[in-house]
N, C-alpha and C positions, 0 to 999 in steps of 0.2 A: 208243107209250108210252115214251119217253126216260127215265122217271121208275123205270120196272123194272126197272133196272140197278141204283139203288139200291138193292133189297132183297136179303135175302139168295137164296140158289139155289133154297132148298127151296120159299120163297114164290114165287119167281119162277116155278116151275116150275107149282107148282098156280094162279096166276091166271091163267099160258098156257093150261093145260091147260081153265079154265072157259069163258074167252074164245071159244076156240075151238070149242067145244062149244055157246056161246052167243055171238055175234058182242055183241048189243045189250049185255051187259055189261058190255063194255070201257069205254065209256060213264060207266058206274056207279063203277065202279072209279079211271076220272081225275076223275073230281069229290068222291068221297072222299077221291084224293090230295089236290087241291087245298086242300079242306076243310082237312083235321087239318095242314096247313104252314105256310096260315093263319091257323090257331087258335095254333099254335104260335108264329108270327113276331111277332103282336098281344100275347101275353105275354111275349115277351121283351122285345118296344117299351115297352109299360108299366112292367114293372121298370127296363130302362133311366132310363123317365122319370123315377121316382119317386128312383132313386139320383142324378142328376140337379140335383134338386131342395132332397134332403136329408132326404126324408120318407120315411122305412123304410130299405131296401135290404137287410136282414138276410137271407144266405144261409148256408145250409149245407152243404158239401161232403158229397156221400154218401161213406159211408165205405168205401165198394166202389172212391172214386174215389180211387187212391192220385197221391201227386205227383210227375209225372214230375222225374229230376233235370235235364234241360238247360232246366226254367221256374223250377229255383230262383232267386234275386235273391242272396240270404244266409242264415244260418241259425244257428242257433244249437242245438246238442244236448246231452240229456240235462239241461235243469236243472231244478232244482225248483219245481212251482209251487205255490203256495197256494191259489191262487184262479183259477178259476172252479173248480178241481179240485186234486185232491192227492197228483200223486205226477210221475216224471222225466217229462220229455217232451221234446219241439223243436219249438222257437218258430221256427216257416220263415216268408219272405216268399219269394211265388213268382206266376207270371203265370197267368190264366187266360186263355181266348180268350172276350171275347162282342160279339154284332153285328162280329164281325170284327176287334174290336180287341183288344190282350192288355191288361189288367186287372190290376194290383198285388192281391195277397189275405193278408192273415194270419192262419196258420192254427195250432192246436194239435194237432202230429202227433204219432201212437201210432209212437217207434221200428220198434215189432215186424211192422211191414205198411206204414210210410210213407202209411197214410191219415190223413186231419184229422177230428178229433172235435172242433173247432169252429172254423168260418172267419168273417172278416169281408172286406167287401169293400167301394168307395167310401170308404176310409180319411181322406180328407183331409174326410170330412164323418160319418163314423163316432166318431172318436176326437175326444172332448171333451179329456183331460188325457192326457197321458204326462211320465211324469218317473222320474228318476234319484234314488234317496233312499239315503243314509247308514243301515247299521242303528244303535242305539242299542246301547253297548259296542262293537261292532266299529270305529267312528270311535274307540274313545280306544286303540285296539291297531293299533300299526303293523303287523302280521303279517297283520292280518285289515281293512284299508281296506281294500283293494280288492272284498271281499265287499259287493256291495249290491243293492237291490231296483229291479226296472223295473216299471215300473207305469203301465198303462192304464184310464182310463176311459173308455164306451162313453157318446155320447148316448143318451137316453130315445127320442126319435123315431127313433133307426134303424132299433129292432127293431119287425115288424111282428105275429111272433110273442107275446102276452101270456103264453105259457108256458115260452119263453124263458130263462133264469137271465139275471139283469143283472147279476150280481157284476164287480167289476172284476177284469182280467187280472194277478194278481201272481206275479212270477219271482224268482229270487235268480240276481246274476251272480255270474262269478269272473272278476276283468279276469284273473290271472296265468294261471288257463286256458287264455282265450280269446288270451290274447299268444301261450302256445304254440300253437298252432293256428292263430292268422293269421303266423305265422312258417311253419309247417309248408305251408300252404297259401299261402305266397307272397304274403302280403296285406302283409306288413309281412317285410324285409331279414334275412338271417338274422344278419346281423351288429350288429344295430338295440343292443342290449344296449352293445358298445364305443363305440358313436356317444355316451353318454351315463353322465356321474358318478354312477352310481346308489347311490352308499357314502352321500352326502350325505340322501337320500332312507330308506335305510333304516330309520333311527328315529324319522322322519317320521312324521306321522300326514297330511300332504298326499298327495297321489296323487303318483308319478312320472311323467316325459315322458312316457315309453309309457305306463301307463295313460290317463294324459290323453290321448293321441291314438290311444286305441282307443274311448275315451268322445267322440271329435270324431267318427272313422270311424262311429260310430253316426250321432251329429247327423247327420251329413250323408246317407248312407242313407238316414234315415228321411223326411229333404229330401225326396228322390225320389220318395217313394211317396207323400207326402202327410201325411206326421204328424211335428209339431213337439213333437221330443223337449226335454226342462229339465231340466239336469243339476245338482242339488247336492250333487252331493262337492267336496273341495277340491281346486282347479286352480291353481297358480300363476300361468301364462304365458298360455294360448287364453283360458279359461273365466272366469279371473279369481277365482272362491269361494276366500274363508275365511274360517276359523271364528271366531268372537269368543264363543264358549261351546261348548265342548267335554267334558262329562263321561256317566259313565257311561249318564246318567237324563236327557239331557238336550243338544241340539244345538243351535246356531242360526247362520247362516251370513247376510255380506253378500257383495254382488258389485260388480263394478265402477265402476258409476254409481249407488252408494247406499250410504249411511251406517249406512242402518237393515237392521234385519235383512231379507232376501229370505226364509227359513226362517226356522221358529219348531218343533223339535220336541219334545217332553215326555213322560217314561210318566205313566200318570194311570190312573185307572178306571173304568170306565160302567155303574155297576151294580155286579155282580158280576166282569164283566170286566175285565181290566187288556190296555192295550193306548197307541197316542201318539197324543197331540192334537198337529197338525200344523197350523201357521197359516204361508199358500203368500202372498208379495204379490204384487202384480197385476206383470205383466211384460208384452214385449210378444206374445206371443202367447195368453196368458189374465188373465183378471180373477182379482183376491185368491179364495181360496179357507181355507172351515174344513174338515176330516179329521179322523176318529175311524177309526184304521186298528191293527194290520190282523186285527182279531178279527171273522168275521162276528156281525152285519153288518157291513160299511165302509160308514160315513156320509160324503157330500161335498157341499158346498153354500157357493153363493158367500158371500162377508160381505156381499154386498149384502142379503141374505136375513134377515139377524142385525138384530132389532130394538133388543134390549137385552141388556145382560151388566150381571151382578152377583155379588159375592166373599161366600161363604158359609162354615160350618165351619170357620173360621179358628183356628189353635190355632199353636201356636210350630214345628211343624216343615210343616204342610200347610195346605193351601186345596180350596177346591173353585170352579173356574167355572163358572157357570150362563148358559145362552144361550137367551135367545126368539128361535127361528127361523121361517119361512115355510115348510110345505111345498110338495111340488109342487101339492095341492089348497089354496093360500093362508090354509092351516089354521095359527095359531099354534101351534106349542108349545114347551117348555121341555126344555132338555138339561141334565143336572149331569155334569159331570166331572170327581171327585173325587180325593183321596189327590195334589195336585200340589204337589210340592216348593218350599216358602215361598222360597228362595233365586230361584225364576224367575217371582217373581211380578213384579218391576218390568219386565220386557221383554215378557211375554205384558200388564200393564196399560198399558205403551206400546206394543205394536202394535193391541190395542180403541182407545184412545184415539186414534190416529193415523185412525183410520180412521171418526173420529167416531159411535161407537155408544158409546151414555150409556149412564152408569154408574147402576144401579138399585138396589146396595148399599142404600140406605135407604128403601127402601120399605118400608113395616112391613109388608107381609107376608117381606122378606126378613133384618129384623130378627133378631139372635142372641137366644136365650135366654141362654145361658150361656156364651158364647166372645167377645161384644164385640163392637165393630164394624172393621172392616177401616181398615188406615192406610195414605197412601198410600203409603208406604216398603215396603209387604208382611208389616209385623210383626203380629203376634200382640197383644192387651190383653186382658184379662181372665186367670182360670186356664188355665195352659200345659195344665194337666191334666185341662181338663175333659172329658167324653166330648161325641162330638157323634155323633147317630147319622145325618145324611145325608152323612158323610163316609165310612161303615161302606162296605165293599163288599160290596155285594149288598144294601143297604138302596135297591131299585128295583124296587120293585111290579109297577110297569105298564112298565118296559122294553121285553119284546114287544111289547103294543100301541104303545106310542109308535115303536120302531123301522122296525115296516111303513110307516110314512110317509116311509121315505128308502130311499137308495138301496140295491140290497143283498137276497140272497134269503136267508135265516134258514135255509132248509127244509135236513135233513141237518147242519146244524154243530151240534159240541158243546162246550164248552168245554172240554172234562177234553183233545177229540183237537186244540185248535188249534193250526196251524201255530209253532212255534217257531224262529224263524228263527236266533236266537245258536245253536240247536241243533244246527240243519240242517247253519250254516256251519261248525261248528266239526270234527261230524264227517261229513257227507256231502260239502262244495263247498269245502275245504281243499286248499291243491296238492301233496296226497297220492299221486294218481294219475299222479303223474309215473311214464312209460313204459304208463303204459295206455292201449293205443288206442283203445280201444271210449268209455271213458268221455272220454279228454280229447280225444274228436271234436268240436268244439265247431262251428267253421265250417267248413260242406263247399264251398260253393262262391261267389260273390261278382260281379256286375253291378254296381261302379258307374262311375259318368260321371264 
């Protein structure tokens, strides 16, 4: 029995000792081995397959299984996430071993024991979107560009679990952080600073060299493992983005091979929530996408999905846009999101437009009583002062019910505790911590090709 070495001694000892005492046992005992290695090897084959394929793969690292440091890839510590949860963590990518091959995984580790309290893995068929986003206020402050959000969304067919949370994976970076710490950690020249006119930059609301090539050091990372990051901050040189609207309420950025806008982002309110409608065009590695982020829920759904948009509430300083969408059960229904600053109404009605979804403005069920009808300039007719009550916020009945039709788990969010991100950055992920080591540990270690 070759195979009783692999047990531990105590077992070892007592199946000798049965054996022995009963010859024909032994017998029993290898075909039980055999049994339960191939029960085992036949579930691992099938997961396999299925990650594979594209259909589930959702795993979960038990939390007893902490990550070793020499399978880290890269990492990133202590930042704040919002979403799937909410409070400091590290975003690790790191290898696992399975069917003998080592396995890219990312996972959300508890600092305090280096376990993952939630991993994904088959990343290049897990992660639908990732992107680099601008906060809204912090792009119009040079002190605070480089604070921005990473953000993942999961496909629906990954998870095989329905109990699951689908919320998407939302972080806040601090490139000036993380500059110190790939300095400290050798990832970038300690002398990189000299290499570069950084006076020119600093009342800048563009990112500097180094930032921009700690946001390429991502791209390219995340190359590796499988998931193609998009970055909209502004880049001068590699990435090419800038801004052609920049204010406090309001961003929208083009890139290199396009006129029109690539982002489109807006505060606005959904319901009772206030939070940005964010219109993504198609690139090459996703299709156009609509976002209502980042107040749970976070809705995202492509504009292929968007049947019709129409301009309601309309009054001299806001608008409301209304969207008949397709759920995932090919259920129409209608989205308002309201309280959206009359000033970006011509760029958010030229990117519907571009994108050929008719305008429904006059349908008489979307007819004004008392605010007029919508021009296409964005302005206002009728009385500037009239009240309109679907532009109120919190004037949205059925919210919840219409919400569970997209993406996003409600369960646990409140609005009075949502994530605040100008908050966050202003006083927890500020490069405050200069000389702390614990906190500005950002990246411990670093694989790439």
């Amino acid at each position: 029995m070759d195979w009783l070495s692999e047990l531990p001694s105590d077992l070892q000892h007592q199946i000798t000792t049965i054996t022995q005492q009963n010859p024909q046992s032994q017998q029993v005992f290898s075909e039980l081995y055999t049994f339960l290695t191939d029960n085992k090897r036949r579930k691992t084959d099938a997961a396999a397959e299925n990650n594979g394929n594209g259909t589930g793969g959702y795993e979960e690292l038990t939390p007893s299984s902490s990550v070793h440091p020499e399978s880290v890839i890269f990492e990133i510590q202590q930042v704040s996430f919002s979403s799937p949860i909410r409070k400091r963590m590290n975003l690790t990518f790191h290898l696992i071993e399975q069917n003998g091959q080592a396995l890219p995984v990312m996972s959300i580790v508890n600092p305090a024991n280096d376990s993952p309290e939630l991993s994904f893995i088959n990343l290049k068929h897990a992660i639908k979107l990732c992107l680099i986003l601008p906060i809204l206020g912090n792009s119009t402050n040079s002190q605070k560009k480089g604070i921005a959000l990473l953000c993942f969304w999961i496909h629906d067919s990954y998870y095989n679990d329905s109990n699951v949370s689908k919320d998407p994976i939302i972080c806040q970076l601090n490139l000036d952080m993380i500059k110190k710490q790939m300095i400290k950690n050798g990832k970038l020249p300690a002398d990189i600073e000299s290499q570069f006119d950084l006076s020119t930059y600093k009342n800048d609301v563009v990112l500097n060299p180094i930032q921009e090539r700690i946001i390429d050091y991502f791209r390219r990372q995340f190359q590796l493992i499988g998931i193609n990051l998009v970055n909209y901050l502004p880049c001068p040189t590699i990435f090419k983005n800038k801004y052609i609207v920049n204010e406090d309420t309001a961003v929208a950025l083009t890139g290199e091979r396009s006129i029109n806008p690539t982002i489109i982002m807006v505060e606005c309110h959904k319901g009772a929530r206030d939070g940005n409608l964010i219109l993504l065009e198609q690139n090459e590695y996703n299709p156009a996408y609509l976002i209502f982020a980042f107040k749970k829920p976070i809705l995202v759904f492509k504009l292929s999905r968007v049947l019709r948009a129409s301009y309601t509430s309309i009054t001299k300083h806001t608008f409301s846009l209304n969207v008949d969408v397709l759920n995932d059960r090919d259920e129409e229904r209608q989205l308002e999101f309201s309280m959206v600053d009359q000033a970006y109404f011509q760029i958010i009605d030229n990117f519907i437009r571009l994108h050929g979804i008719s305008d429904d403005s006059f349908n008489d069920s979307n007819k004004e009583k008392e605010t007029g009808k919508p021009s296409t300039g964005g302005g206002a007719s009728g009385d500037a002062n009239a009240v309109t009550g679907s532009a109120a916020a919190g004037d949205d009945d059925d919210d919840d019910e219409e919400d569970a039709d997209f993406e996003g788990n409600e369960e646990g969010s409140d609005v009075a505790e949502e994530y605040d991100s100008a908050a966050e950055s202003a006083g927890e992920d500020t490069p405050d911590h200069e000389g702390d080591g614990k906190s500005d540990d950002v990246f411990t270690k670093s694989k790439e090709e």
